[in-house]
N, C-alpha and C positions, 0 to 999 in steps of 0.2 A: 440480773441486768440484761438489757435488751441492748440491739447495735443500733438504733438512733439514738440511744440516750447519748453516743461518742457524741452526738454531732449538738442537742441540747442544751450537752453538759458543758462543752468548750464554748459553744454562744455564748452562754451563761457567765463564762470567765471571763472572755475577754470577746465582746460582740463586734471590736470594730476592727480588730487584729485582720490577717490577709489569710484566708484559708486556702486559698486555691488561686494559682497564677495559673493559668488557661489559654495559651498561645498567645500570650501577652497580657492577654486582660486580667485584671487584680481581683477577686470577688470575696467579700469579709465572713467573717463566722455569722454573722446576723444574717448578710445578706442568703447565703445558704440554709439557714434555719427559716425563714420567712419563707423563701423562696417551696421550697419542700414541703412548708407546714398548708401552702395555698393549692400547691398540687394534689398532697394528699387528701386533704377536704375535697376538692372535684372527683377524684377516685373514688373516694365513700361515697358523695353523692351522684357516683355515676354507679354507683351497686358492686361494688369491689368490697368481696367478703372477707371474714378472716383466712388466710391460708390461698385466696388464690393467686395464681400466679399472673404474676408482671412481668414480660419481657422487655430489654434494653436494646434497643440494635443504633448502634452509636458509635463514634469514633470517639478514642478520649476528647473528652471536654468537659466543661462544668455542666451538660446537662446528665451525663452522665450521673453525678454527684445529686444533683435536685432529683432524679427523676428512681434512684436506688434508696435515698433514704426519706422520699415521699412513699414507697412502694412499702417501706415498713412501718413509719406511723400509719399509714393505713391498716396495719396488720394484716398486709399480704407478704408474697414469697418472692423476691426479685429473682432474675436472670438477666445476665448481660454478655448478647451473641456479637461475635466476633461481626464487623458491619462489612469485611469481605463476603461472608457467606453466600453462598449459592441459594436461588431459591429454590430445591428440593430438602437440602437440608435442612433451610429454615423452616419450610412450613412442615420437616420430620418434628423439629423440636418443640416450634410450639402446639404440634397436636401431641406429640409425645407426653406432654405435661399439661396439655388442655390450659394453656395461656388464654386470659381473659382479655387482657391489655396487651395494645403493642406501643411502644416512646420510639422511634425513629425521628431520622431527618428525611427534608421533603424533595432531597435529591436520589433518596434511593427508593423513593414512590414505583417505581419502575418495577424496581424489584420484590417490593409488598402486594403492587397490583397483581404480579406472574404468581401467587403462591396463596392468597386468601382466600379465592371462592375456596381452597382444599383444607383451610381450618376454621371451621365453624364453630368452636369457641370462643371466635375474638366478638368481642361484645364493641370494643372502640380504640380507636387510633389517635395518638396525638402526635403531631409532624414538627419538628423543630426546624422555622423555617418555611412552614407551609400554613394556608386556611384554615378554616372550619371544616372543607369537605375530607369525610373520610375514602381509604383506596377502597373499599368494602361497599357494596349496599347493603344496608340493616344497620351497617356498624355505627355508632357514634363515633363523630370525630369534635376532638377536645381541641380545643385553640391554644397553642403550649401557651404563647405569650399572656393570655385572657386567664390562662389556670398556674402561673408560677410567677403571678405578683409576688414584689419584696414590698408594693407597699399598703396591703392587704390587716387586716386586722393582727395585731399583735397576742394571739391565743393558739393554740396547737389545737390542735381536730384530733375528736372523741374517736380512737379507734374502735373494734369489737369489744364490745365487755368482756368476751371469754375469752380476749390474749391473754395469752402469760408470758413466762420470759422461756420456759421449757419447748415454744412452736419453732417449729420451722422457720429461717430465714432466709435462706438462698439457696438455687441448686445450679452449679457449676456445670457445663457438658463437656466431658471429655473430648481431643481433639480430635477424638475418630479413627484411630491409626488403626485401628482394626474392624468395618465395615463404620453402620453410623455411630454416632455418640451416643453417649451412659449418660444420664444424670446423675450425680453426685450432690447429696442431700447435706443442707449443713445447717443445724439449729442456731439458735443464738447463745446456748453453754459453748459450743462448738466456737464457734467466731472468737465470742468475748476469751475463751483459755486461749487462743493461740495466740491472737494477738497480742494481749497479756505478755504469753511468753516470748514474742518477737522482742516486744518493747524491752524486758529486762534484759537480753541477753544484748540487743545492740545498745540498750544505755540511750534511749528516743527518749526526750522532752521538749517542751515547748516552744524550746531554742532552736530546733532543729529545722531547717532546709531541706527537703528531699525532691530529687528531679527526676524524676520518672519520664519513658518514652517506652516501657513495656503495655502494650493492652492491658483494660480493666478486663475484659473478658477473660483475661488468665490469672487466675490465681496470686500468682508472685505481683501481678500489677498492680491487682483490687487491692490489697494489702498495704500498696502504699499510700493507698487513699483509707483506709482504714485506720493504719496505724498513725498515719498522719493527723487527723481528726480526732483518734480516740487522744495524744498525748499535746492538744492545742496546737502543733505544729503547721508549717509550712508547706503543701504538696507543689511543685511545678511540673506541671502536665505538658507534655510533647507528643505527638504521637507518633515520629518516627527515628530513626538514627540512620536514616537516607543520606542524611547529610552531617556528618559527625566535628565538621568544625564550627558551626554552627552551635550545635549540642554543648560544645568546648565554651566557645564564646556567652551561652547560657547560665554555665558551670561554673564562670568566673563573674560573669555582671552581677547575679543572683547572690552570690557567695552563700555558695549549696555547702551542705555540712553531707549529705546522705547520699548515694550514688549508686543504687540497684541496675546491673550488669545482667546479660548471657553474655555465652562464650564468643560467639558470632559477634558481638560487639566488642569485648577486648580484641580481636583479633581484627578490626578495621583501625579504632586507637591505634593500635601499637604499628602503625601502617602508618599512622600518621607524620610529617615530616616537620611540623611546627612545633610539636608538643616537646615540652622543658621537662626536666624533674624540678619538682617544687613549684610547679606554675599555679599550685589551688594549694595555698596553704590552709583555707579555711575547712578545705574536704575532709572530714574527720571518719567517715569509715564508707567503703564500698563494698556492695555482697554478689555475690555470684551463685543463681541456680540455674534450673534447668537442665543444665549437664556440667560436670565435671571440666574446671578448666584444667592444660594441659601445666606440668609443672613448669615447663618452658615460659608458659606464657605468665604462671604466676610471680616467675624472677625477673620477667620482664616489667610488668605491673608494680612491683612494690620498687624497682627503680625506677622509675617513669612519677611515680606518687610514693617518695619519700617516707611525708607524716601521716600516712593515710592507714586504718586499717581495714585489710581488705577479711571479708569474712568468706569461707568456701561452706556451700551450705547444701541442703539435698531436702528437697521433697517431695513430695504427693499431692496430686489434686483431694486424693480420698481425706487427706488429714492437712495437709496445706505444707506443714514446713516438719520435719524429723530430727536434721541435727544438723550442728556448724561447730566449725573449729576454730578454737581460741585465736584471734591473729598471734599470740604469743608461742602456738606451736608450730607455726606456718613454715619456719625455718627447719623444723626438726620433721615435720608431717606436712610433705607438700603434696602429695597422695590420697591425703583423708580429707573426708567429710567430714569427721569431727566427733561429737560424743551429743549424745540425746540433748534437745532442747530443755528446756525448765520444763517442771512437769508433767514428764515423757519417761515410759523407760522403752527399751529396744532393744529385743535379742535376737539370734541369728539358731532357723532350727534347719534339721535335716528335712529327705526327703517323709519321714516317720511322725514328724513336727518334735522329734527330739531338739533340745536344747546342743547346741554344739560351744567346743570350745575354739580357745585363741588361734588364728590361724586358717582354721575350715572356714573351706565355703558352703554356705545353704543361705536361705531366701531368710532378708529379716522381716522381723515381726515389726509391728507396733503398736503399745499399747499407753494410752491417754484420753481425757478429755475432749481433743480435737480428732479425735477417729469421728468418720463420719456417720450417718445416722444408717443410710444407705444405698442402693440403686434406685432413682424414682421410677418403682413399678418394677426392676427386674430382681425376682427373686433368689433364681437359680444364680446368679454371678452374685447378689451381694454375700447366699452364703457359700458360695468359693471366695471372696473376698475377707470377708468378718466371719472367724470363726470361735470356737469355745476359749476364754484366756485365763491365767490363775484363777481365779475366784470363780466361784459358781454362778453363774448367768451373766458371765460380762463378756461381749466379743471384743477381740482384737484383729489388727489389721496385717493380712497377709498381702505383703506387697507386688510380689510376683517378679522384685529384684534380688539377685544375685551379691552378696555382702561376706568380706572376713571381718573380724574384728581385732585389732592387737590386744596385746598384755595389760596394756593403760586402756582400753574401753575406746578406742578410736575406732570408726568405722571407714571400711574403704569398699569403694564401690565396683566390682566386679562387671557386669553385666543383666542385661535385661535379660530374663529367661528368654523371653523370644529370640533374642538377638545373640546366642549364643553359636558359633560355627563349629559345626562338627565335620574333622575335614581328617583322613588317614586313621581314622577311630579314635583323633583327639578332639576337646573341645578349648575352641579360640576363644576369649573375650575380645570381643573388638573395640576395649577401649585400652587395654593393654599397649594393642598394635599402634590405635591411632596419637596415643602418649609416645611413642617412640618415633613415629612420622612426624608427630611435632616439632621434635626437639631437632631436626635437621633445618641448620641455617638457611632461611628462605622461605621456609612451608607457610603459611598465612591459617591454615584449616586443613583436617583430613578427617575424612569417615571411611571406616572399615567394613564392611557386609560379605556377607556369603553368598556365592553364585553356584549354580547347578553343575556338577561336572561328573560325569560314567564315572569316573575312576575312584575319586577321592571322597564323592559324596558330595561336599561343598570345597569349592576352593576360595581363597582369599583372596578378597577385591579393594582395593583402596583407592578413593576418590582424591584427589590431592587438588588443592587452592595454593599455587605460589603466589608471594609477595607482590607488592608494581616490582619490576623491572627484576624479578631474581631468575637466574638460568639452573635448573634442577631438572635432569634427566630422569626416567624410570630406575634407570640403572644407578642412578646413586640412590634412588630413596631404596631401590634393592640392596644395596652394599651397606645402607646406614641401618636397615632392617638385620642384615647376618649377623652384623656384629653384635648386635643388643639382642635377639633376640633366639629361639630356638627353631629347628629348623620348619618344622610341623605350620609354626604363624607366620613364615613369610611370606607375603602376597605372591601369587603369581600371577595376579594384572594389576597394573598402576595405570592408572586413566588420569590425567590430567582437563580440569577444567578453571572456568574464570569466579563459579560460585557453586557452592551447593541449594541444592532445595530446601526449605525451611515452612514447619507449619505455621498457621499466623503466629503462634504464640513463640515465634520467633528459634525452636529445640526444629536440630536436623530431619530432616525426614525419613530416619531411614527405612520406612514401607517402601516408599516411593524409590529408593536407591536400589530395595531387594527387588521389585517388580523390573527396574530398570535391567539392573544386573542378573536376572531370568529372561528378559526382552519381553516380558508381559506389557511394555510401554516404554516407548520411544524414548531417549534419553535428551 
């Protein structure tokens, strides 16, 4: 199975049903299927081979959607860049991957014209919003409206003969946190198992509502547009939670059944002053990735949303999603990420890559279907990444996080190798610390990092977000820290601000907090 047949196959069912709500506008499973099937035909006949790549630079919207899975009936390789992007980075990525195509809008022309004479791949531009003329000379430029008729001949466009369903489908760029971004390669077995197993485990059908305001660009967002497509379902697209009563007001007109979270968004919610318990009785479950929410904020959450079940979930760009926890043990394991998705296994090795037991910490593994293919183009890290697994010639995924596992198979998330402090010759997790900065009445958000100190090596830094109006001194988050914790992790700076820094794909930044908290950059 290929990832347009999701989008084919649901036309097919039901053509006139509502696929995608889009800053209000309603657009059908036909109109999508047509819409895509007209794009990709001008692709083909603008010499878009099998396997090359497409890049997306778009803010959520329905072109988004036309313009991803016109990219693979044509039997090319989409990509979809964050439409913040700077133009250095952009024009790293798409010569990184030698992008043929670029789908933009013709408000960010500005920033395509500062960055294409430097990628001489792009063959043609089409501007959502703009002309015929392309930012490029040489380039074609596609007329979107002229090439993504809905009311276009009723046939699909003959891809390559030589696709199959084993090629490449999309490659994901890491956010960068450590110089530029990695491509992250993901076939169509890839897509089709995870998704697959998204669907079973949250129980998605056709029935389903899901309101997304995460980026397609990130992983956890494309997903809801996948997983929404591939089960007939509903997607409503937002593209930000700037303004979260709004998002509220959405969540109840809509009567959304789906409600994919980061933490940084429960932690504006539960800010909120209007919100009821029981106000969305139709919300039948909500997930959380990214980062680990705090248990504070998850006892908050499941009173605030009653009948709701909330899912705490962990994954990877490399592989997409790892594992989630039953809401059934949320009560018993407000701690864990939970136990391997559907066919997934995951185990936790030493520094030796031995297998450890219940309790140790080492870096987990993982090993599935949805492991990625690998770095587009970089060898030497996919094989530190993917290396030898049970079976003779199969790799799995070294994640390069920090995990125990308990007696019942639950996992709990320790820390990022990198982000490990080593401070009096002990080593801090700093989500230990910022799970106990939580839980003091008032905190809103806390990030914990290491800063440089002669004496101790690293000392402990904690960023702290109060509440509107809560009064919380350093000295109590110091007093609410002794008491919970040991003496080696108690901060010795508590910095007080109005927000943390955040990558677009909305997880903290904590490069940019360790650069800060060095003074390599201005705070």
């Amino acid at each position: 199975m290929r990832v347009e047949e999701f989008l084919r196959e649901s036309a097919q069912r039901a053509p006139d049903k509502v696929a995608l709500i889009a800053h209000g506008a309603r657009h059908t499973y036909r109109e999508l299927d047509r819409r895509s099937d007209s794009l990709a035909s001008a692709l083909i006949s603008a010499g878009v081979q099998r396997g090359d790549r497409v890049a997306i630079l778009l803010d959520n919207s329905v072109e988004v959607a036309i313009g991803l899975f016109a990219a693979l009936k044509a039997g090319a390789v989409f990509l979809i860049i964050n439409s913040t992007t700077k133009s250095d980075t952009l024009a790293f990525i798409l010569n990184d991957c030698r992008a043929v195509g670029l789908i933009s809008h013709a408000r960010l022309e500005s920033v395509i014209v500062g960055m294409t004479a430097a990628t001489p791949s792009l063959r043609w531009t089409s501007l959502v919003g703009g002309g015929k003329e392309s930012p490029r000379a040489g380039a074609r430029g596609l007329e979107w409206n002229e090439v993504t008729r809905a009311d276009g001949p009723a046939s699909a466009p003959s891809p390559p003969a030589s696709s199959n369903d084993a090629d490449l489908a999309m490659i994901i760029y890491t956010s960068g946190s450590t110089g530029f971004p990695k491509g992250v390669m993901m076939t169509h077995p890839n897509v089709v198992n995870v998704s697959a197993s998204i669907t079973q485990y949250l129980e998605n059908s056709s029935s389903d509502i899901i309101l997304s305001v995460l980026p397609l660009s990130f992983g956890y967002g494309l997903y809801q547009l996948l997983v929404a497509i591939r089960t007939g379902g509903t997607l409503v697209l937002e593209s930000t939670f700037a303004y979260p009563a709004r998002i509220m007001e959405i969540l109840a007109q809509e009567q959304v059944t789906g409600f994919p979270i980061i933490p940084t968004m429960a932690a504006l919610m539960l800010q909120m002053k209007g919100l009821k318990p029981g106000q969305f009785p139709r919300l039948r479950y909500m997930t959380n990735a990214a980062a680990a929410l705090p248990p504070a904020h998850i006892r908050a959450l499941r009173d605030l949303f009653p009948s709701t079940k909330l899912y705490s979930m962990y994954g990877q760009t490399e592989c997409t999603r790892v594992c989630y926890l039953p809401p059934d043990l949320l009560e018993k394991k407000p701690g864990s990420v939970g136990i391997a998705i559907p066919n997934t296994e995951v185990y936790i090795v030493n520094e030796s890559s031995e297998r450890v037991g219940p309790g140790v910490v080492g870096e987990l593994v993982v090993r599935g279907p949805h492991v990625m293919l690998g770095y587009w183009e970089r060898d030497e890290e996919t094989a530190r990444a993917l290396r030898p697994g049970p079976l003779a010639g199969e790799r799995v995924l070294y994640t390069g996080d920090l995990f125990t596992m308990d007696a019942e198979g639950c996992l709990y998330f320790v820390s990022r190798k990198d982000d490990i402090i080593k401070t009096r010759g002990e080593k801090v997790s700093p989500k230990e610390v910022e799970t106990v900065i939580a839980s003091l009445p008032g905190v809103a958000e806390a990030a914990v990092v290491g800063m440089p100190d002669p004496v101790l090596g690293e000392a402990v830094k904690a960023i702290v977000v109060l509440r509107a109006g809560a009064k919380v001194s350093a000295q109590d988050v110091l007093r609410h820290c002794a008491g919970r914790l040991e003496t080696f992790m108690i901060p010795k700076l508590v910095e007080f601000r109005e927000s943390l820094p955040h990558t677009p794909n909305g997880k903290v930044n904590k490069r940019e907090l360790r650069l800060q908290a060095a003074g390599e950059v201005p705070s």
